[in-house]
N, C-alpha and C positions, 0 to 999 in steps of 0.2 A: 335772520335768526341770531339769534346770543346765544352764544356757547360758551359762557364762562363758567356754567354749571351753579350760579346761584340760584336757589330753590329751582331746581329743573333736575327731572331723572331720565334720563336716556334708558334706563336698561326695561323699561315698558315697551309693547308694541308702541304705542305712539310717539313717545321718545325716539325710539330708537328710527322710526321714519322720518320724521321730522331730520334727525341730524341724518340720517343717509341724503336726504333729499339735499340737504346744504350743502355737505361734502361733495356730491355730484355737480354741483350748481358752483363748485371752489374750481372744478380742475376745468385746465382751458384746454385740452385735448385728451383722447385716450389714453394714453402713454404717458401725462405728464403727470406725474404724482408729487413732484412740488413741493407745490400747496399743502397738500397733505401732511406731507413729512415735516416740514417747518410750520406748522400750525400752534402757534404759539396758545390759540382758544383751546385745542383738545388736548394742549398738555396739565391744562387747572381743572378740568370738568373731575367733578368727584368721582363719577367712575370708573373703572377699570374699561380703557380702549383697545383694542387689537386688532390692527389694519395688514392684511397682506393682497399684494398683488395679482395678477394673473399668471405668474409663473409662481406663484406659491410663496413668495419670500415675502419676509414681514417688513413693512416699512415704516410703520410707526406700533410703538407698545409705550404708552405713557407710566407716569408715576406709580398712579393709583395701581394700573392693574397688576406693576413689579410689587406693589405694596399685599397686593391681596397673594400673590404668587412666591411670593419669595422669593424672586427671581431677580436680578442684575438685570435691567434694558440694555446693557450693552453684550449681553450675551446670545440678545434675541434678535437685534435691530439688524434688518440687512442680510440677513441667514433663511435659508429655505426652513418653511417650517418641519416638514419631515426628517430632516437633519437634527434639529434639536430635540424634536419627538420623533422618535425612528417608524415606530408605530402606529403611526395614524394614517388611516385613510378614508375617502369622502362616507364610509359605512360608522363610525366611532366619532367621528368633528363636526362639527356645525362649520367649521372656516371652510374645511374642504366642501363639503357639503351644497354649500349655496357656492361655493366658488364653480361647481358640477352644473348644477341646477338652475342657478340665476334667480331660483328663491328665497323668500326670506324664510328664517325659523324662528318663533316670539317665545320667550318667556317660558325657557327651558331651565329649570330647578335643577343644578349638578351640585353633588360633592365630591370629591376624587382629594387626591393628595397632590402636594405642589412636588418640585424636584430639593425643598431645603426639608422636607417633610412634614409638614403642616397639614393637618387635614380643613378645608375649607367649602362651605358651603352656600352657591352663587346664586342667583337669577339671571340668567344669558336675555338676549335676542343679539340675532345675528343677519345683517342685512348687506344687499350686497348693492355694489355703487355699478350703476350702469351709465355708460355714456356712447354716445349715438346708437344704442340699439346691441349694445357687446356689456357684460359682465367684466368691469377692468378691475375689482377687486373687491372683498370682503371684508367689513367692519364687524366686528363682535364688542358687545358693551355689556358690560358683567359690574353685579353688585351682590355684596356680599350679605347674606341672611340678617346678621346680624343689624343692616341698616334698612331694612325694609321694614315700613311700617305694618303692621297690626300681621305680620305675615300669619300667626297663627288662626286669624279667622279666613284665612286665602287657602286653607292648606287645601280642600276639593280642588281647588282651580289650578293645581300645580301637580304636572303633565308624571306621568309613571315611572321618568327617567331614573329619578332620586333609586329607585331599587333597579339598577343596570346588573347584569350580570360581572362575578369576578372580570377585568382584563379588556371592560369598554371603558372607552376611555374618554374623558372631557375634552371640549373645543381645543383646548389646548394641549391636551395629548398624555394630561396625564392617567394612572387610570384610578375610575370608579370605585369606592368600597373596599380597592386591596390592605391599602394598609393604613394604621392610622396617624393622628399626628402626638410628635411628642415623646417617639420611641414608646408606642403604644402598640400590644400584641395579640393575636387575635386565638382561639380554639375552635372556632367556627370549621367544619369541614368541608374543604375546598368540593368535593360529591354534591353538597347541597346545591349547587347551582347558582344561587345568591347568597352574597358574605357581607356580614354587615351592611344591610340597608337603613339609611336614613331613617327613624321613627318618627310615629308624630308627633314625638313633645322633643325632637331636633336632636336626639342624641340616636349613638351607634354599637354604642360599649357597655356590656353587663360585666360582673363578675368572672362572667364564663370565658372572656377574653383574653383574661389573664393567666398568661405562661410561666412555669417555675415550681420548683420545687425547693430552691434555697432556702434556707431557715430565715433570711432576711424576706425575699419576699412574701413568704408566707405570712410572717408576722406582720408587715406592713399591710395585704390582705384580711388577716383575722381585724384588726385593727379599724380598717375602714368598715368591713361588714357590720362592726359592733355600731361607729359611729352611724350608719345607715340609717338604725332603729332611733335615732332622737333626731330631736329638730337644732341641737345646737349648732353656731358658727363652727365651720373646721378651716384650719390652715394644713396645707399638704407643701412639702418641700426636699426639693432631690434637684439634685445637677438636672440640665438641659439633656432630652432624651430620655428618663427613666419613666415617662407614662406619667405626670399628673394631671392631666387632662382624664386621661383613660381613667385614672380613680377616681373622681371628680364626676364625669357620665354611671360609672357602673354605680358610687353610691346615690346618685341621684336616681338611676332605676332600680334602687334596692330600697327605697324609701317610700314612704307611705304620699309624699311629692311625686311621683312615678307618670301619671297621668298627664302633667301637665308641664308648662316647659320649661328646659334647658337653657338657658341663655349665657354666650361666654364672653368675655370682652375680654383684651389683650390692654393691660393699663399703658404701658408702654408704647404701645403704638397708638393712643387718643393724644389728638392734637389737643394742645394745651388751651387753646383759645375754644375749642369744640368740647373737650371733656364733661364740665358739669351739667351742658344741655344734653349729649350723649347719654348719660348714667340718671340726671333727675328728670327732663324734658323741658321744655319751653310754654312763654304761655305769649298767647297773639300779642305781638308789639313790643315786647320785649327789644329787640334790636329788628332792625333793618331787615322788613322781609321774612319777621318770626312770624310762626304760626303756632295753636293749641298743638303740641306734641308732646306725646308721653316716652318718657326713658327707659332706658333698660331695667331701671327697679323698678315699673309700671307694668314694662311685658314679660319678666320674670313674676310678678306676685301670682302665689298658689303654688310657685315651682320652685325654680332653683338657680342664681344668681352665678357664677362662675368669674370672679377675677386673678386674673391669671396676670401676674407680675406685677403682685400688687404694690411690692416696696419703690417701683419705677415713681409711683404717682407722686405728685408734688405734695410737701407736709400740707397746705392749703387744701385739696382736694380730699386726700388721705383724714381731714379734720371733718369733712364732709362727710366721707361715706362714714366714719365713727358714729356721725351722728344719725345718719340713714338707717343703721344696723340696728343700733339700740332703741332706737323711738320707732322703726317699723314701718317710718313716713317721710317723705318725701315733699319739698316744695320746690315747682318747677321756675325757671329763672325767669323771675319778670311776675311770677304770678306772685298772690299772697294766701293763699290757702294751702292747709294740709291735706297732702293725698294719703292716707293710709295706703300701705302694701304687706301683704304677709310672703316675706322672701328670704328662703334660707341661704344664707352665702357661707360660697366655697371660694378660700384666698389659695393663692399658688404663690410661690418662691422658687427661685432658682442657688439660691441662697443661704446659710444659716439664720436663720431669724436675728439670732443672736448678734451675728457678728454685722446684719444691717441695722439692725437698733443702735450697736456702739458706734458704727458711724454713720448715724444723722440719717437713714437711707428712708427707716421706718420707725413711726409716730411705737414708742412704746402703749400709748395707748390703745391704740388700733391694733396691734397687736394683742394687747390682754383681753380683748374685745373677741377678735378671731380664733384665736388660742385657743380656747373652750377646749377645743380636741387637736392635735399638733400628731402628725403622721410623716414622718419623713421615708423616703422612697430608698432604696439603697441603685450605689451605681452598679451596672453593669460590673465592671472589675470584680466588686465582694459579692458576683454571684455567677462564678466563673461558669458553677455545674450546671447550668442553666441555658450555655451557649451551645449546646450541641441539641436541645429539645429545641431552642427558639432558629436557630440555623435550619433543622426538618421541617418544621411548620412554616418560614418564611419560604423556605425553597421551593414547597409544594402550592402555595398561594401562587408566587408567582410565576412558575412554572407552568402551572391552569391558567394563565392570566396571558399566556404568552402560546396557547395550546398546544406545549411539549411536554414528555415527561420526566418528572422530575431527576435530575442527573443525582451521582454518588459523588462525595467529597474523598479524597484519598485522607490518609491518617497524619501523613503531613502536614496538608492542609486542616485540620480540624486541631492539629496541635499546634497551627501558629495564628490560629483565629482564638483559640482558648487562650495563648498566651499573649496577644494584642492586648494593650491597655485601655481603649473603647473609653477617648475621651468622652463623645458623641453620645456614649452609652448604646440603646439599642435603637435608637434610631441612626446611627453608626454602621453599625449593625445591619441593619434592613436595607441602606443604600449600598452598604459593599454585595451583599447576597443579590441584590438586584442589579448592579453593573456587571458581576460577575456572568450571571443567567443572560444578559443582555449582548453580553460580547463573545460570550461562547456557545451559540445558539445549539440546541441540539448533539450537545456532549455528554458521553457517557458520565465521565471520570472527571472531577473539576481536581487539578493540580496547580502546586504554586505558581505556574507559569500563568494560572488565568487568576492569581489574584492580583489585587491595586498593587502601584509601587509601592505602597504606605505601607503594604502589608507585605509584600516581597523583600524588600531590602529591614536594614536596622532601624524601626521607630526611633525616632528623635523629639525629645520633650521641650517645650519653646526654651523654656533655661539650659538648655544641653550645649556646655560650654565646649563642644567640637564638634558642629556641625558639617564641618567640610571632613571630617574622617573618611578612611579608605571605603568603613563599610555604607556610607551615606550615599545615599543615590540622588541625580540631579535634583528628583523633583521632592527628595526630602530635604532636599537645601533650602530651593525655591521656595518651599510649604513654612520652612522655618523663619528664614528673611521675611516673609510675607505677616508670619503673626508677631515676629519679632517688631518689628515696624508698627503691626498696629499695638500691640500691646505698649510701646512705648507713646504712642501718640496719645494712646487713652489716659496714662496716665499723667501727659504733659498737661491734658485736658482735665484732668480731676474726674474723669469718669463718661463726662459731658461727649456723649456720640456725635451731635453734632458738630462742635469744636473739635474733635479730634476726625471727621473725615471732611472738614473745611481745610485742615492741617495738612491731610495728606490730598489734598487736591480729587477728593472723590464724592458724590452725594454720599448721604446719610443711607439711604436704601441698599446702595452697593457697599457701605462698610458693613452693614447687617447680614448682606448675604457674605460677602468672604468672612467674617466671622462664623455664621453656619457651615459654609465651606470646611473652615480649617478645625472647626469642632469646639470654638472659643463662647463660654459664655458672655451674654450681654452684662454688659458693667449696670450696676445698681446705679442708676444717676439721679 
């Protein structure tokens, strides 16, 4: 069998047999996992792999799946998995699960949040490798929604999980429905028994999800409800963490587009050589192996188009979707006809628009194009009054999530999380509340002693010209070297991700996640 993953999907039942059967057919005894682990085939297959053991520890996690995950592979490779997910066991995981069993499970629909806060939504099947008659480990191959063909004529065929109750958790342990991606906040109440379930035009998030009372959020909410009611393009822009995603779902279920579907695409993360077949489609024979496939502005038409970090995209590409937007059609690469599509897009920034247009990042054209309606999100910081509503309602989420009741915060604590400067925003936010809950299981009274060091000792800002001060704690040293380092590599690189974690001798994947880590925005490149 070929597993280099050219035109072939593993995350089907039949895929995903096929490569369990090869993998079985790789190792030369029980116990020798090898093969496996230096598999140089399943570290290119485009999907997301997840191989662990019979004593539970992961031994291979490829590219793809840290790609879809947010996750470092060096955080996961060689670690029990219950250790990195403390919370799983064979009743909430497909790994554990068939690891139990010795059965396979095909073509299980999860969304759940990853641990950098991303909400994502996959297609599993999970198979387990048996050799001489024993279950010596577990493969899961995960693909993400957004690359599945025509998923929305599939949607009957795909299995009830997508609405899991709060606090089950995905194969991978994160959980289900709790929170969203993007520093995205929910009002849903935790009594309901199910919190944001999957829809079937693929979103999670209405209006009603939205926490605050700040005269900024507010305004940024009236704003979007207004944009709702027209069909023009909107650009939405706010630091990393403040919910553009979330605005971006709820106006698109506030639209008379409501019905039909969501589609998001991350610009940033489309390989350069895959981008225009990804977003226009392919037509048979175009290159090596092409087949008749339709783009994301083919399975968004009727609905609603979602680019999210759009200024990432190459000026060449960026010249493309200008032209997509305004003519309403699309020609797919290789073909020569026009496809009409009626698809309203929503552009994301992490950025000033402004200050990416004066340097070169984005086409001012494509911007006057998306502009139409321009809604900027405010951070976390300028909406201080807002942290102790969004603090109650994260706590009670995953407090049900975790089935304890939800603890009280002493007044110390609530006045050194109001006065936290929440780079991160509220997705910042939502992982300090949940490591908090997580390490202090079953406490009354959360005091500073059970918050992060980050938030225990004196925040330190990457330019904070004495970070070795008395009141500086090791790991606000370590947290500053760390972004000091990369900040400086980014801009040795001119911005260039790749060149600057070539630089510091790390993949591309792992400088994205310790930038989500240390709460650093992605450089406009």
């Amino acid at each position: 069998m070929d597993l280099t993953g050219k035109g072939s999907t593993y995350a089907s039942r039949s895929g995903a047999q096929e490569l369990a059967k090869s993998l079985t057919d790789m190792m030369p005894s029980a116990g020798d996992y090898s093969s496996l682990v230096n598999s140089a085939a399943l570290s290119v297959i485009n999907e997301g792999i997840h191989i662990v053991n019979s004593e539970e520890k992961t031994i291979f996690y490829n590219a793809a799946m840290g790609a879809i995950e947010g996750i470092d592979p060096s955080a996961v490779l060689d670690r029990p998995l219950r250790q990195v997910f403390p919370h799983l066991s064979p009743d909430n995981s497909t790994l554990l699960k068939v690891l139990e069993t010795g059965e396979p499970i095909y073509d299980v629909a999860q969304t759940y949040r990853t641990p950098t806060g991303d909400l994502v939504t996959t297609v599993n099947s999970t198979m387990p490798i048996v050799v001489a008659g024993r279950c010596v480990a577990a493969i899961e191959v995960a693909k993400t929604i957004s690359r599945v063909r025509h998923l929305s004529q599939k949607l009957d065929q795909i299995p009830p999980k997508v609405t899991k109750p709060a606090g089950t958790r995905s194969s991978t342990g994160t959980p289900v429905g709790f929170a969203p991606a993007d520093g995205l906040e929910s009002t849903k109440p935790a009594k309901a028994g199910l919190r944001n379930a999957l829809r079937p035009n693929y979103t999670m998030y209405t209006f009603d999800d939205i926490l605050g009372v700040s005269p900024s959020i507010l305004r940024a909410k009236s704003a979007a409800k207004s944009a709702a009611a027209t069909c023009s393009p909107i650009l939405i822009w706010g630091e990393t963490g403040t919910g553009k995603e979330l605005f971006a779902q709820s106006i698109h279920n506030a639209s008379a587009r409501s019905a039909r579907r969501f589609v998001a695409v991350n610009c940033s993360a489309l390989p350069e050589s895959l981008a225009e077949s990804m977003l226009f489609g392919s037509a048979r024979g175009a290159f090596t192996g092409a087949l008749d496939k339709e783009g994301l502005f083919e399975q968004a038409s009727g609905g609603t188009l979602f680019l999210d970090e759009v200024s990432s995209a190459s000026p060449a590409l960026q010249s493309k979707l200008l032209r997509a937007v305004e003519e309403q059609a699309v020609r797919r690469i290789g073909g020569s006809r026009l496809i009409r599509v009626d698809v309203r897009v929503i552009a994301a920034a992490n950025t000033d628009p402004a200050v990416a247009m004066s340097q070169g990042h984005l086409r001012s054209d494509l911007y006057y194009r998306l502009a139409a309606i321009c809604i900027k999100l405010p951070p976390l910081r300028e909406r201080k009054e807002d942290i102790p509503v969004l603090v109650r309602e994260m706590t009670a989420a995953y407090a049900g999530s975790l089935g304890v009741k939800p603890p009280e915060y002493s007044p110390k604590v609530m006045e050194r999380l109001s006065a936290h400067h929440w780079p991160g925003n509220v997705r910042e936010l939502r992982n300090t509340i949940e490591s908090v809950l997580a390490l202090a299981p079953g406490k009354r009274v959360i005091t500073l002693d059970d918050l992060p060091d980050t938030l225990r000792g004196r925040h330190i800002e990457i330019d904070d010209p004495d970070p070795a001060g008395p009141a500086g704690t090791i790991n606000d040293r370590m947290a500053l070297t760390e972004a000091k380092l990369i900040k400086d590599a980014l801009e040795e690189a001119g911005g260039n991700v790749s060149r600057a974690a070539r630089a510091l001798g790390i993949s591309r994947q792992s400088l994205y996640y310790r930038m989500a880590k240390l709460g650093m925005d992605k450089p406009l490149s």
